[in-house]
N, C-alpha and C positions, 0 to 999 in steps of 0.2 A: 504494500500500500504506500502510494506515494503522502509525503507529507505536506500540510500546506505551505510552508518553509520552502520545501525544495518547487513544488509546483510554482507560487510566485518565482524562486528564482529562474525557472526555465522559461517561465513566462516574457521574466525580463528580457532575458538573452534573448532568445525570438523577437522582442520591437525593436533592440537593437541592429540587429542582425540584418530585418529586414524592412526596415524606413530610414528614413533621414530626417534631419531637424528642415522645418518649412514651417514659413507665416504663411495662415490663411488670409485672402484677398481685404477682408472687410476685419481682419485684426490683426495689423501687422506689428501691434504689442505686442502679439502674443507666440510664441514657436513651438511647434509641434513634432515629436515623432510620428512623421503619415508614410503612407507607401506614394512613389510615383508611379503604379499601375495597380489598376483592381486585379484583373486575372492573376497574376503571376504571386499574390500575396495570398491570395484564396484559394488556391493550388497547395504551397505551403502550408499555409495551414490547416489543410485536411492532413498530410503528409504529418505535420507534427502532432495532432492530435489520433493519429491513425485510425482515422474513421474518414465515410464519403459524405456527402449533403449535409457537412457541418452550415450554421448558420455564416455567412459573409462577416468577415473580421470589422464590422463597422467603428473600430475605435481606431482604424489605419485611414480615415477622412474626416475630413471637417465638413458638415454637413450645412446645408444653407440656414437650416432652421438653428440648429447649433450656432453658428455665425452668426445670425442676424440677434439672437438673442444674447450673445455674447457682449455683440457693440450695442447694445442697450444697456448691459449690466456696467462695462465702462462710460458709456457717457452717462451714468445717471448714477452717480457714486453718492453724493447725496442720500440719496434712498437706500441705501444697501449696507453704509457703513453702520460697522457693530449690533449688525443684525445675524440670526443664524440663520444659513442657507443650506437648501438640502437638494442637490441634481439628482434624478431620477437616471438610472440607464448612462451616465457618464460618457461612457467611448475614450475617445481620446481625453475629458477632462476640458473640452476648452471653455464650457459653460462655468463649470466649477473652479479655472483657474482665471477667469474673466470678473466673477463675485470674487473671491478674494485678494484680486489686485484692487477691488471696489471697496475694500478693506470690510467685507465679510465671514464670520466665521462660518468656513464651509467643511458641509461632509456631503462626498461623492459615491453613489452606487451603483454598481452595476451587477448584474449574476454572470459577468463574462472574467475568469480570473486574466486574462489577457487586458481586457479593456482596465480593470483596476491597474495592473502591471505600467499600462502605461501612460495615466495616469500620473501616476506620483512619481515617474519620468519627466513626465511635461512639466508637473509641479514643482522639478525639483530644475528643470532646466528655466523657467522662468523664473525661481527665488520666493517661490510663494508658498502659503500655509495648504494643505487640505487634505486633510481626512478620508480615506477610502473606508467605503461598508459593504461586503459580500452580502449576498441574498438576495432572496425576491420582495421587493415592497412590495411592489402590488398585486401578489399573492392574495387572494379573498384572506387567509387567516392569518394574515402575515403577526408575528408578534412584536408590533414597533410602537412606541408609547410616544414619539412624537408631541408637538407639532414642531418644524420648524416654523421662524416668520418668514418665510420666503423660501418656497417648493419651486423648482426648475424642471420644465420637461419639454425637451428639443427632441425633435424628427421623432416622435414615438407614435403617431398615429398613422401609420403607414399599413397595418393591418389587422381585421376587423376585431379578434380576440382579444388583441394588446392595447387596441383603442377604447375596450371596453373596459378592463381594468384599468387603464391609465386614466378614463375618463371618474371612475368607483373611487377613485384614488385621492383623485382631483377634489372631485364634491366632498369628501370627509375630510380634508385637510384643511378647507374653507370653510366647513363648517364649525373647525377648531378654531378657526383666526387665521390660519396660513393665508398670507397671500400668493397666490397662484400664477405662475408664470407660466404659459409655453413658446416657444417658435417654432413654428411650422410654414414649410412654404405651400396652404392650403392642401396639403394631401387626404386622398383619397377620405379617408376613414376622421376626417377632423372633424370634431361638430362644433363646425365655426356661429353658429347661432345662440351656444352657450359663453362663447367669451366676444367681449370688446378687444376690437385692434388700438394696442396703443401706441405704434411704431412701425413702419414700411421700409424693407432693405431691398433695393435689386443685389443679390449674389452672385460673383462670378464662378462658377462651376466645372464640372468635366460632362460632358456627354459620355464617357464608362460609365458614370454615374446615374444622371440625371436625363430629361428628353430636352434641354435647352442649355446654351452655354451661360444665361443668365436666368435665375429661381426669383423672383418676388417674393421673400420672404417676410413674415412679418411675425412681430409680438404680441401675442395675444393675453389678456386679461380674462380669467374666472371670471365674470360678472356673478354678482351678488343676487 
């Protein structure tokens, strides 16, 4: 049985291994461990997890929704400082290392020990505080006693099961007091008639990724 110790460190070695430091377009604060190609890193890591139809390494890009919500959490420091914050689903961290250059105290999760891994790479090559937390929040029984004051959730509504718990997720955290962040660039499964837009980004993107080289991303508010 592998230990969580050794796993995180294989984990590391692998975003090492296989990214490079890069700023995203709409946060060039910020630098990241990403892949310069999707195929060739999702190949890999099937290979290092030795399995097939693993899910897509999503914490190897900066996502538009993640971006746009980022440069909200920098320009609006104001709001964020000495508040706790909590990212949903992390990936790369640049939601969670964006709140705490915004001088918030943050803790970042994901259920991917890779995406944690890199992470607190990102956080440590940017000079910044944050917190990783394994597991599923928005698991129906998840046992988390919460609330942060400010919940983050970039590009999670991209499919219909994960859109429903993230959306389960959302209203109970609101209903704590959390205030409720997401970015999305309107996908699919969003139910943009529960939140107010309170910010619009054009994102510059990759077509591996996305269907346009530029996402209209925007920030969306829980409405009350």
């Amino acid at each position: 049985m592998t230990s969580p110790t050794s796993q995180a460190d294989r984990a590391a070695a692998f975003v090492a291994a296989n990214t490079r430091l890069m700023r995203p377009p709409l946060t060039p604060e910020i630098q990241l461990h990403l892949a310069e190609e999707s195929l060739p890193i999702w190949r890999k890591s099937e290979e290092e997890l030795g399995e097939m139809n693993v899910p897509p390494p999503y914490w190897a890009f900066a996502w538009a929704g993640g971006q746009a919500l980022a440069r909200f959490l920098l320009d609006n420091r104001d709001q964020f400082a000495g508040r706790t914050l909590l990212d949903i689903g992390t990936g790369s961290g640049l939601v969670a290392i964006a709140g705490a250059m915004a001088g918030a105290d943050v803790t970042a999760n994901d259920i991917d020990t890779y995406a944690l891994a890199a992470c607190r790479m990102n956080a440590a090559a940017n000079r910044v505080a944050v917190t990783t937390m394994p597991g599923d929040l928005l698991a129906p029984l998840t046992d988390w006693t919460g609330p942060a004051q400010v919940i983050c959730l970039a590009d999670v509504f991209y499919e219909s099961t994960l859109a429903r718990r993230a959306m389960a997720f959302a209203e109970a955290a609101r209903s704590a007091g959390s205030r409720v962040l997401v970015g999305d660039p309107r996908r699919s499964y969003f139910p943009q008639s529960s939140f107010s837009k309170i910010a619009d980004y054009p994102v510059p993107v990759t077509r591996e990724l996305e269907d346009a080289e530029i996402k209209n991303a925007a920030v969306w508010q829980l409405a009350d």
